[in-house]
LUMLUMSE-970452 format. One record per atom (N, C-alpha, C): atom name; x, y, z. Coordinates in nm, 3 decimals, always signed. Last residue first. Layout:
BEGIN
+------+---------+---------+---------+
| atom |    east |   north |      up |
+------+---------+---------+---------+
|   CA |       X |       Y |       Z |
...
+------+---------+---------+---------+
end
This chain:
BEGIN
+------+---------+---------+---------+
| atom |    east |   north |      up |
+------+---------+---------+---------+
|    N |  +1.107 |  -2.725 |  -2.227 |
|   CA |  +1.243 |  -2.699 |  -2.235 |
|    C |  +1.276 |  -2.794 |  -2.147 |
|    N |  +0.867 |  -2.683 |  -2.174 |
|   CA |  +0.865 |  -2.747 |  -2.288 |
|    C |  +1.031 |  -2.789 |  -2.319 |
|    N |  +0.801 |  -2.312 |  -2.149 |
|   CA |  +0.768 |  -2.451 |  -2.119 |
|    C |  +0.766 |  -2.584 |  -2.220 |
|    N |  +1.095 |  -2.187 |  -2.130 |
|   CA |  +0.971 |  -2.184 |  -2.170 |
|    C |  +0.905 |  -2.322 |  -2.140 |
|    N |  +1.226 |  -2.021 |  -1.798 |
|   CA |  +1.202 |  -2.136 |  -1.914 |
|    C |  +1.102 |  -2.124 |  -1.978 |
|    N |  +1.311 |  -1.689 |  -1.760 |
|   CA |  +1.243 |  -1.832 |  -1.728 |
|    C |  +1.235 |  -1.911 |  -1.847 |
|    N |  +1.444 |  -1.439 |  -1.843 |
|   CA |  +1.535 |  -1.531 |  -1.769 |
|    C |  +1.433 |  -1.677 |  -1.777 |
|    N |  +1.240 |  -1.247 |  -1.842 |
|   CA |  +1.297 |  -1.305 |  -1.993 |
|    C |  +1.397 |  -1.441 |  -1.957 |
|    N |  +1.148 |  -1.210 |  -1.593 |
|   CA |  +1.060 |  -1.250 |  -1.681 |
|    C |  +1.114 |  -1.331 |  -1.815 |
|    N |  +1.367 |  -1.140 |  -1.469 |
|   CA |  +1.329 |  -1.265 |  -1.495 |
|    C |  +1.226 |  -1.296 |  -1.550 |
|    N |  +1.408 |  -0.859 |  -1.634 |
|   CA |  +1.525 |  -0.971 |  -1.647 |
|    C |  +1.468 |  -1.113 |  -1.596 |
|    N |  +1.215 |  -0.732 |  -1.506 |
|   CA |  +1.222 |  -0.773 |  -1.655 |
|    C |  +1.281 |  -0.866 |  -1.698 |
|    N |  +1.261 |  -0.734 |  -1.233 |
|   CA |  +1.123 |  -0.819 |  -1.269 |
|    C |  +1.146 |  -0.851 |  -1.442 |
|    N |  +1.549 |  -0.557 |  -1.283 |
|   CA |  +1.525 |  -0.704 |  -1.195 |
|    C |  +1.407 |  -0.773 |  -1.272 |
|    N |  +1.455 |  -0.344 |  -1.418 |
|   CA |  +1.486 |  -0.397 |  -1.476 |
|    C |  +1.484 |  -0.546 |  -1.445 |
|    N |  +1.118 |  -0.270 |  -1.194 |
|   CA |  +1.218 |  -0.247 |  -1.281 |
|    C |  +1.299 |  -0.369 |  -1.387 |
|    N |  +0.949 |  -0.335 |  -0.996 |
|   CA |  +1.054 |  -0.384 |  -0.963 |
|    C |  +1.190 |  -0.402 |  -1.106 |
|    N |  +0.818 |  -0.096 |  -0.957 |
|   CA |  +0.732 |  -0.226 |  -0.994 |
|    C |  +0.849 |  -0.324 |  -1.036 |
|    N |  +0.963 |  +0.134 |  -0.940 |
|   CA |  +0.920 |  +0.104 |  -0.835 |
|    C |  +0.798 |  -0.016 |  -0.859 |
|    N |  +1.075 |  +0.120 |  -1.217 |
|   CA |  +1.201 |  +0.135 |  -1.099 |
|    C |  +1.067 |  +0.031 |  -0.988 |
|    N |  +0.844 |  +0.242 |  -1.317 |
|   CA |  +0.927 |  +0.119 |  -1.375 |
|    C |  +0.963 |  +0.061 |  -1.260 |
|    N |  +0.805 |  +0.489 |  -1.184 |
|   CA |  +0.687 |  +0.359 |  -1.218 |
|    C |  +0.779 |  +0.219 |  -1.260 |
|    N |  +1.040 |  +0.633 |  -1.262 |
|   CA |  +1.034 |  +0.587 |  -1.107 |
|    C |  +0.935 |  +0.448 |  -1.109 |
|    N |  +0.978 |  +0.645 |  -1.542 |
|   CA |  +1.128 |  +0.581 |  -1.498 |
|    C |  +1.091 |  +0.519 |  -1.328 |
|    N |  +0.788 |  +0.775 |  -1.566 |
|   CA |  +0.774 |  +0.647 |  -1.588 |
|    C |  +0.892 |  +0.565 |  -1.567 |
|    N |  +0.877 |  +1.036 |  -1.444 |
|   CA |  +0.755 |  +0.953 |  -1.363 |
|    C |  +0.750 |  +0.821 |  -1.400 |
|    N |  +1.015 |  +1.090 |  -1.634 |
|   CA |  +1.133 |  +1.056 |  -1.487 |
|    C |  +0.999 |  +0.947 |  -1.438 |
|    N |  +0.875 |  +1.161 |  -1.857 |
|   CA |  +0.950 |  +1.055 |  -1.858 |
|    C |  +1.058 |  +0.983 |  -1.671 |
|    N |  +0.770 |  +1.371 |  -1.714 |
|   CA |  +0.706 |  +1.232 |  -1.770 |
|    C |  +0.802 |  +1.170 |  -1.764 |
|    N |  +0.956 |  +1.540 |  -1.692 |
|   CA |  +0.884 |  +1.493 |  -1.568 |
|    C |  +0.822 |  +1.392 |  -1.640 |
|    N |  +1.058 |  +1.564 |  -1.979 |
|   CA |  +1.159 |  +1.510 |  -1.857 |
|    C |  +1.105 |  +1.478 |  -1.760 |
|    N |  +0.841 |  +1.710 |  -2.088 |
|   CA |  +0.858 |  +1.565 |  -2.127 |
|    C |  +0.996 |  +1.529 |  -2.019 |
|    N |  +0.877 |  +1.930 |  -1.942 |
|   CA |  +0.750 |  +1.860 |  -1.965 |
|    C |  +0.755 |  +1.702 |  -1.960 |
|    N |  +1.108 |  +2.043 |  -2.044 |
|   CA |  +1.098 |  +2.018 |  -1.896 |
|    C |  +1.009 |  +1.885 |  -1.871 |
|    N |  +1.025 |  +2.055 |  -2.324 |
|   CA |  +1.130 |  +1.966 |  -2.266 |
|    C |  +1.122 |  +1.935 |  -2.163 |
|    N |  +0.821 |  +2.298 |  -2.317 |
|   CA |  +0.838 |  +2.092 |  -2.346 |
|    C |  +0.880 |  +2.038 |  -2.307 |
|    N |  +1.037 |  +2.510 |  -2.225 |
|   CA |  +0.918 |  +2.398 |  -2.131 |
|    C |  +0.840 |  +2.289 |  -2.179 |
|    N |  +1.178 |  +2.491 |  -2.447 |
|   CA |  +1.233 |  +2.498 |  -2.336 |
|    C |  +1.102 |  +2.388 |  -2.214 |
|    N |  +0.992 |  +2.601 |  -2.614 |
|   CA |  +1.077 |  +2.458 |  -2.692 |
|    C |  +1.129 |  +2.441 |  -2.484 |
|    N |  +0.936 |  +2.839 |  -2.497 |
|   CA |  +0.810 |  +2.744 |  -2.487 |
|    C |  +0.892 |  +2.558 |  -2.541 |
|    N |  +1.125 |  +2.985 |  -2.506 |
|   CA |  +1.094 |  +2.966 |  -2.424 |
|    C |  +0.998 |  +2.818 |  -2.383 |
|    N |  +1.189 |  +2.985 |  -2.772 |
|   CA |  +1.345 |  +2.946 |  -2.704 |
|    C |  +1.220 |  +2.879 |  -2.585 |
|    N |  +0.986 |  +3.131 |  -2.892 |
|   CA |  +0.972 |  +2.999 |  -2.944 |
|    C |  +1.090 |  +2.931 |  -2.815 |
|    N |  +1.035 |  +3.385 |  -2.717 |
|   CA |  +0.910 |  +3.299 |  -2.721 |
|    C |  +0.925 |  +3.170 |  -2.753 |
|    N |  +1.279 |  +3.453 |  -2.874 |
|   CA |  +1.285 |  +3.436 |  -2.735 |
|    C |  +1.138 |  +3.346 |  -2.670 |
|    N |  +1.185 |  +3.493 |  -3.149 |
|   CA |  +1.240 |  +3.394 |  -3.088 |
|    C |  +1.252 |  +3.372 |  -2.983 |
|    N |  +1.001 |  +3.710 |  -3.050 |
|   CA |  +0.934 |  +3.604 |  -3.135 |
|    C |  +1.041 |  +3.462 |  -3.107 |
|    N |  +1.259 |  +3.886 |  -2.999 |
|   CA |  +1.071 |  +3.931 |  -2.908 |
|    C |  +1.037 |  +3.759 |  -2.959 |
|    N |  +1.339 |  +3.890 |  -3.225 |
|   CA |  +1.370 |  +3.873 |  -3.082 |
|    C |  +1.323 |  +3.838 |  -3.018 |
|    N |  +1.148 |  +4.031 |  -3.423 |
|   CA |  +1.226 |  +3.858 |  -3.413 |
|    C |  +1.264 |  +3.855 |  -3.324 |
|    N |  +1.115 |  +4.248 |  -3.258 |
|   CA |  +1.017 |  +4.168 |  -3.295 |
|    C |  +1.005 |  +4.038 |  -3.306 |
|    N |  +1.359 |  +4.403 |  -3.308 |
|   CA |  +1.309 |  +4.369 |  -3.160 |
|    C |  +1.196 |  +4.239 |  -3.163 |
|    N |  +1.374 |  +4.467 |  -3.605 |
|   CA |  +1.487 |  +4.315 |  -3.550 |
|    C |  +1.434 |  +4.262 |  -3.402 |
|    N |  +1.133 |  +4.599 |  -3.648 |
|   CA |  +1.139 |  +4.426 |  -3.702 |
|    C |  +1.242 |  +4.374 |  -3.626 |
|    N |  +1.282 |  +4.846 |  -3.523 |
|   CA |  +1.149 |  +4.781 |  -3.479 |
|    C |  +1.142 |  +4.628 |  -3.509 |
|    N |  +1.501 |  +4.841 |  -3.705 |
|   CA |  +1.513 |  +4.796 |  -3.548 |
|    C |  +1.359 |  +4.761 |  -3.474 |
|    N |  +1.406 |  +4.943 |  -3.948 |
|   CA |  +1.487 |  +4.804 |  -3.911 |
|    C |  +1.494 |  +4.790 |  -3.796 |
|    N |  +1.205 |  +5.155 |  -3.852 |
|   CA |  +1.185 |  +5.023 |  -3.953 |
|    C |  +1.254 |  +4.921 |  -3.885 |
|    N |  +1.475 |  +5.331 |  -3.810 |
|   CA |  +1.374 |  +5.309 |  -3.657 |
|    C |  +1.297 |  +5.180 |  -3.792 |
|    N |  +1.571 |  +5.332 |  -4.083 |
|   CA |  +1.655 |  +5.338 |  -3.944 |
|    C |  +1.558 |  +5.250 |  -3.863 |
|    N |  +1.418 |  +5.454 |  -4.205 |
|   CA |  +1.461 |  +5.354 |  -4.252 |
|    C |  +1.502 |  +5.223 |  -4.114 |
|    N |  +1.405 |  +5.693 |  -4.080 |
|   CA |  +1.270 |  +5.589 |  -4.085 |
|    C |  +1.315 |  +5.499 |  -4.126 |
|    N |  +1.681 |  +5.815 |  -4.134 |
|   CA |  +1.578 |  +5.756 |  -4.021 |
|    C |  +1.488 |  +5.688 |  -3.967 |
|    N |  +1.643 |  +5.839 |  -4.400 |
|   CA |  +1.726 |  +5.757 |  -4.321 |
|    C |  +1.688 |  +5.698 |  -4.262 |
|    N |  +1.443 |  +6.022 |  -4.405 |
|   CA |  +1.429 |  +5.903 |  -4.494 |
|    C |  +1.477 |  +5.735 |  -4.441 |
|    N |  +1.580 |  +6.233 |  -4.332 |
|   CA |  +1.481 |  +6.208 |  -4.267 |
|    C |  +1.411 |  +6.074 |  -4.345 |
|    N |  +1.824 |  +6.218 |  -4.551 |
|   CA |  +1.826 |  +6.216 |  -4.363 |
|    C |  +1.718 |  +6.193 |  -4.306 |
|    N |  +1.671 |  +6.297 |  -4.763 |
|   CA |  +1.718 |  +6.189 |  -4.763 |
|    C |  +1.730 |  +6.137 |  -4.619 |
|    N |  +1.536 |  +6.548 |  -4.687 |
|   CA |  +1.485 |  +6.475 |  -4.708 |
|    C |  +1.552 |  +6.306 |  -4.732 |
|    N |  +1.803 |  +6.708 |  -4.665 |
|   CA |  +1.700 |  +6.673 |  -4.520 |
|    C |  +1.634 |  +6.552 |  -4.595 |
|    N |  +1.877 |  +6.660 |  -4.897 |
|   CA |  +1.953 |  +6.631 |  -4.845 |
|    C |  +1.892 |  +6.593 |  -4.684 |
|    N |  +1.666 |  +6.783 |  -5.114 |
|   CA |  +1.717 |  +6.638 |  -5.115 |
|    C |  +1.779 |  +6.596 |  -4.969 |
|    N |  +1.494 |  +7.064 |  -4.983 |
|   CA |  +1.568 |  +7.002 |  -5.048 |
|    C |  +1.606 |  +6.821 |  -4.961 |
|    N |  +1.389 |  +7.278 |  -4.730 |
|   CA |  +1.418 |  +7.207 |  -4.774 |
|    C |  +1.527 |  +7.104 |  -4.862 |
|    N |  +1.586 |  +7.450 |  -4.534 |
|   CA |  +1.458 |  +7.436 |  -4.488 |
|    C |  +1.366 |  +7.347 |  -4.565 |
|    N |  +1.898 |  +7.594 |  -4.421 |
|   CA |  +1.815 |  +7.480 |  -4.528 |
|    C |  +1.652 |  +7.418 |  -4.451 |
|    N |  +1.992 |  +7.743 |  -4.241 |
|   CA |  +1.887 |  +7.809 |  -4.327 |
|    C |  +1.856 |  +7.702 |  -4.433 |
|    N |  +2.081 |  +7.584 |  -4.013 |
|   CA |  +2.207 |  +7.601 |  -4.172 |
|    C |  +2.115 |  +7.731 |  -4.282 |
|    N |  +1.901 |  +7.599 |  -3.866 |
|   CA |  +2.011 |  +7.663 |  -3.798 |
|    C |  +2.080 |  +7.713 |  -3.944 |
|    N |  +1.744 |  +7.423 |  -4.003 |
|   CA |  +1.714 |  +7.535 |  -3.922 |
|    C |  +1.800 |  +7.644 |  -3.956 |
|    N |  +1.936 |  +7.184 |  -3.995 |
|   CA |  +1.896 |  +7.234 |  -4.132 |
|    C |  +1.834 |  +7.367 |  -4.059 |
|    N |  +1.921 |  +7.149 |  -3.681 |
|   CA |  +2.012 |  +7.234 |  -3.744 |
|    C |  +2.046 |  +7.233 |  -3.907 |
|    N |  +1.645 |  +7.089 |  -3.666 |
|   CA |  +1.669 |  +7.220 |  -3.577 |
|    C |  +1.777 |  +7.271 |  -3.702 |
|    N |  +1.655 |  +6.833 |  -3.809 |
|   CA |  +1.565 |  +6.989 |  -3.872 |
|    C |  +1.601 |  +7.098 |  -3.781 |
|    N |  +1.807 |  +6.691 |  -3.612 |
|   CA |  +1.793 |  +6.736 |  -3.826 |
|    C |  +1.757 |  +6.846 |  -3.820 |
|    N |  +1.616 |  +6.650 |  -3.442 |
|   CA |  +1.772 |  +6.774 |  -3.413 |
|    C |  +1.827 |  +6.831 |  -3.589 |
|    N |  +1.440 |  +6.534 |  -3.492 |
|   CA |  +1.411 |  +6.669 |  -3.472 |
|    C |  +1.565 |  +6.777 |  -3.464 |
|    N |  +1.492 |  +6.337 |  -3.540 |
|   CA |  +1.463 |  +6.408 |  -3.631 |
|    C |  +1.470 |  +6.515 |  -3.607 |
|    N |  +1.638 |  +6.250 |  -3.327 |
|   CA |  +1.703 |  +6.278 |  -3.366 |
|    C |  +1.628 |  +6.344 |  -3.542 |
|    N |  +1.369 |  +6.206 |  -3.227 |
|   CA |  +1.432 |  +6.308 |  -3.149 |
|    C |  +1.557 |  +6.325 |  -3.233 |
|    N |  +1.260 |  +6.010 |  -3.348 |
|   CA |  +1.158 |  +6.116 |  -3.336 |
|    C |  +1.261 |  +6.281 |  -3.258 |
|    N |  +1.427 |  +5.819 |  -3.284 |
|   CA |  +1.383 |  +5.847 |  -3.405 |
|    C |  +1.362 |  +6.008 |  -3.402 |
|    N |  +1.342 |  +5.764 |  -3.025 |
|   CA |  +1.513 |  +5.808 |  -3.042 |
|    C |  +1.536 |  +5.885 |  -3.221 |
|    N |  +1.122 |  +5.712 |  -3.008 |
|   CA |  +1.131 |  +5.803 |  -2.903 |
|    C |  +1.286 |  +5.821 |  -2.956 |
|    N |  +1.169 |  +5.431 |  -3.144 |
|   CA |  +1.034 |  +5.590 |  -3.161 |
|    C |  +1.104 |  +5.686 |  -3.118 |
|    N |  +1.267 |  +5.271 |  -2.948 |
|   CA |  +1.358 |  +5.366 |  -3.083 |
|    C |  +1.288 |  +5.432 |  -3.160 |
|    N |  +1.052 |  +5.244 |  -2.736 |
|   CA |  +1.241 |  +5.372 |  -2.721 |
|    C |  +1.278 |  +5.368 |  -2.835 |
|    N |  +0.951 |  +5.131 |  -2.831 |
|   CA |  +0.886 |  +5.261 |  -2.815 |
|    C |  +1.000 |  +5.380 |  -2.789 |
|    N |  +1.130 |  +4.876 |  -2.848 |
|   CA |  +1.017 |  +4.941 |  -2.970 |
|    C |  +1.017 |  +5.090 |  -2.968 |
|    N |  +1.147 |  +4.842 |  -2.619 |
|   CA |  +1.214 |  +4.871 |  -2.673 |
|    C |  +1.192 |  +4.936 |  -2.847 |
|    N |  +0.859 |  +4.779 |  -2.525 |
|   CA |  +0.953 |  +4.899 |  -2.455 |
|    C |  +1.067 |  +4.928 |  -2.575 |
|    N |  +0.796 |  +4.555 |  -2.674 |
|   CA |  +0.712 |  +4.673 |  -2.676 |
|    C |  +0.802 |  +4.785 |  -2.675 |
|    N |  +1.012 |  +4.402 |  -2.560 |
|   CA |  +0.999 |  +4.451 |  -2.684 |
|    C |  +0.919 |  +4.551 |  -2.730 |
|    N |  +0.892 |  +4.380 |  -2.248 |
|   CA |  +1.064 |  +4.416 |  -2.288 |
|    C |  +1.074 |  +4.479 |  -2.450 |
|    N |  +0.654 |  +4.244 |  -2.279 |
|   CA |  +0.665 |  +4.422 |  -2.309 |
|    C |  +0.756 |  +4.469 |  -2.291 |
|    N |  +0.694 |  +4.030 |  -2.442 |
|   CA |  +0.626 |  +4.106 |  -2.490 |
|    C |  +0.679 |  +4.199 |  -2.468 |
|    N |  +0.877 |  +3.931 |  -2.187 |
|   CA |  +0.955 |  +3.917 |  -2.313 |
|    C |  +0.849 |  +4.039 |  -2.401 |
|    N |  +0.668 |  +3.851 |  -2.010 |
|   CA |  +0.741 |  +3.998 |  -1.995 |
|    C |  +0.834 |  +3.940 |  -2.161 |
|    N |  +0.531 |  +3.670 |  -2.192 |
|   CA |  +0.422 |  +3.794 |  -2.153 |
|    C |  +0.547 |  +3.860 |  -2.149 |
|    N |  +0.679 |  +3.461 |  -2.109 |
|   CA |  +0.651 |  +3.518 |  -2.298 |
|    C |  +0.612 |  +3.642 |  -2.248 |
|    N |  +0.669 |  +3.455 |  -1.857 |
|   CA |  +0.837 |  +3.474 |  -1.920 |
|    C |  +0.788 |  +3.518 |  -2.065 |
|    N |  +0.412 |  +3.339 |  -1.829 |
|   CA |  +0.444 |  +3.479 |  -1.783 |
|    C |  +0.591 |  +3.484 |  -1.814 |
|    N |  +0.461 |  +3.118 |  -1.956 |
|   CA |  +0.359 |  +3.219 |  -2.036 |
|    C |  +0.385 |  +3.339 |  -1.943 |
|    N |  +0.642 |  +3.003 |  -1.807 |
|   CA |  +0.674 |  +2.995 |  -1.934 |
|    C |  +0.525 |  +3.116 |  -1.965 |
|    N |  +0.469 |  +2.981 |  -1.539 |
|   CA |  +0.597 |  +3.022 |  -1.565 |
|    C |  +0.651 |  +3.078 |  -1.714 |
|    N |  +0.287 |  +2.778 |  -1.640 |
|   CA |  +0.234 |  +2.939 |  -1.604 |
|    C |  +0.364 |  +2.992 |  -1.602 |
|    N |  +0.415 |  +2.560 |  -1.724 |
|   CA |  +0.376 |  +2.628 |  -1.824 |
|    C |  +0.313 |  +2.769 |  -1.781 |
|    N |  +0.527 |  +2.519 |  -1.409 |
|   CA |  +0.597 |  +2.557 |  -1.538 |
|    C |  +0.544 |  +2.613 |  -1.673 |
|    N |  +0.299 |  +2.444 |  -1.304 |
|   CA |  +0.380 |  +2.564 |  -1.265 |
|    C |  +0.439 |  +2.614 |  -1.362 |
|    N |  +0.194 |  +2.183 |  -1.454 |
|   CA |  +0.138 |  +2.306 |  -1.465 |
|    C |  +0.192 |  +2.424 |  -1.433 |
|    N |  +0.441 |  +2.053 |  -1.357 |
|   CA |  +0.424 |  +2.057 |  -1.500 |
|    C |  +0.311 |  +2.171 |  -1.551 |
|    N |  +0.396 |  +2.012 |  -1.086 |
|   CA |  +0.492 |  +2.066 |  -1.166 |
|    C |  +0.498 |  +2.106 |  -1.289 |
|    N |  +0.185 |  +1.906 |  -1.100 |
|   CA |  +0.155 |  +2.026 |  -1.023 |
|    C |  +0.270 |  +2.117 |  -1.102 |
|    N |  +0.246 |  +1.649 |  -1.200 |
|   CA |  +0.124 |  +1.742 |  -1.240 |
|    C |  +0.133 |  +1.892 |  -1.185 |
|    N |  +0.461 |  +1.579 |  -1.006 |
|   CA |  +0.469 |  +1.578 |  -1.176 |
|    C |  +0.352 |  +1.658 |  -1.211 |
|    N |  +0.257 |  +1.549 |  -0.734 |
|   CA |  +0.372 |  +1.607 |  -0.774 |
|    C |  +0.423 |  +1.677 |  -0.954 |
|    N |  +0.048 |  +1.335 |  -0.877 |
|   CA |  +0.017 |  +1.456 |  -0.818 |
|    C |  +0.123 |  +1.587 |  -0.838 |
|    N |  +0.298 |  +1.114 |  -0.916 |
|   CA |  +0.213 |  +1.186 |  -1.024 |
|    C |  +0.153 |  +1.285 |  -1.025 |
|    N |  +0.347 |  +1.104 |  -0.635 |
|   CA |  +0.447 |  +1.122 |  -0.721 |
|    C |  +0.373 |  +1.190 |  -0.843 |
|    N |  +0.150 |  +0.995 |  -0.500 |
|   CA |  +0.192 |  +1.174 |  -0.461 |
|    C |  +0.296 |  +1.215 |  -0.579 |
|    N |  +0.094 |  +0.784 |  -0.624 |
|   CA |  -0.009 |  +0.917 |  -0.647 |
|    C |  +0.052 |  +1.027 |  -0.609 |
|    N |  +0.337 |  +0.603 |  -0.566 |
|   CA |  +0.327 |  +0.656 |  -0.659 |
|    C |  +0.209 |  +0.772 |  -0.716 |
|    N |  +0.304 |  +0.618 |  -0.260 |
|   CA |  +0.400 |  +0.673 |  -0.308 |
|    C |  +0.394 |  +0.755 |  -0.444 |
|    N |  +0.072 |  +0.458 |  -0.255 |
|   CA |  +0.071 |  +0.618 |  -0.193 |
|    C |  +0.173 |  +0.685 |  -0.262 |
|    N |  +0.155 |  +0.238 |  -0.360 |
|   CA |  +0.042 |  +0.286 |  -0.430 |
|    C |  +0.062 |  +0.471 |  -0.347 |
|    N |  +0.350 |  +0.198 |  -0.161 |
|   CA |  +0.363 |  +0.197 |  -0.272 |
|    C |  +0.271 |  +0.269 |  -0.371 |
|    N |  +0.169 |  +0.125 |  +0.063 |
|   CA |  +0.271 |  +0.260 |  +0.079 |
|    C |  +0.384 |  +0.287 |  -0.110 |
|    N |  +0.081 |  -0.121 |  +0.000 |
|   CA |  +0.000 |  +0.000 |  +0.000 |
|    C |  +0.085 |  +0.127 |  +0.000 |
+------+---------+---------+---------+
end
């Protein structure tokens, strides 16, 4: 009987665990989200300010149009573009890293649980004489 106890707290255990972990893993995606959000919004915010210094000192130069702002301010967007998308894949792989990650865990508590189940129904020993006996007839 202390066997049968053993092995429910054990599976109980493995379950409990295995649910922690995927709440774990979805609140690690969640902050990963607004780490990228954030970082997102800071190269807005770095964009938007180094436009502005453009144009102060086209301002300053008395250039108020032409090619040359307009290419610079072109730049820029070009600029803040590529770094928005690179945070994104980041943002996106760090998700996939995360969740490939807690499978694994997943499938390691299973598999330990059926290792102990084995182990504790007398494992390789009971296998070995099962295959060890005569057949009948021998």
């Amino acid at each position: 009987m202390p066997t049968g106890i053993g092995l429910a707290l054990l599976a109980a255990g493995t379950v409990v665990s295995v649910s922690e972990q995927k709440k774990a893993s979805k609140a690690q995606a969640r902050q990963q989200g607004l780490s990228a959000r954030r970082s997102q919004r800071q190269a807005i915010r770095e964009a938007q300010i180094r436009r502005a210094q453009s144009q102060v000192q086209a301002g300053a130069m008395g250039v108020t149009g032409g090619s040359a702002l307009a290419g610079g301010q072109a730049s820029l967007s070009s600029q803040l573009g590529s770094n928005i998308g690179f945070a994104g894949q980041m943002s996106g792989l760090s998700q996939q890293i995360t969740m490939a990650q807690s499978r694994a865990q997943t499938a390691g508590a299973v598999a330990n649980l059926g290792m102990q189940v084995f182990q504790g129904t007398g494992g390789f020993d009971k296998l070995n004489a099962a295959f060890s006996k005569p057949t009948p007839g021998e």
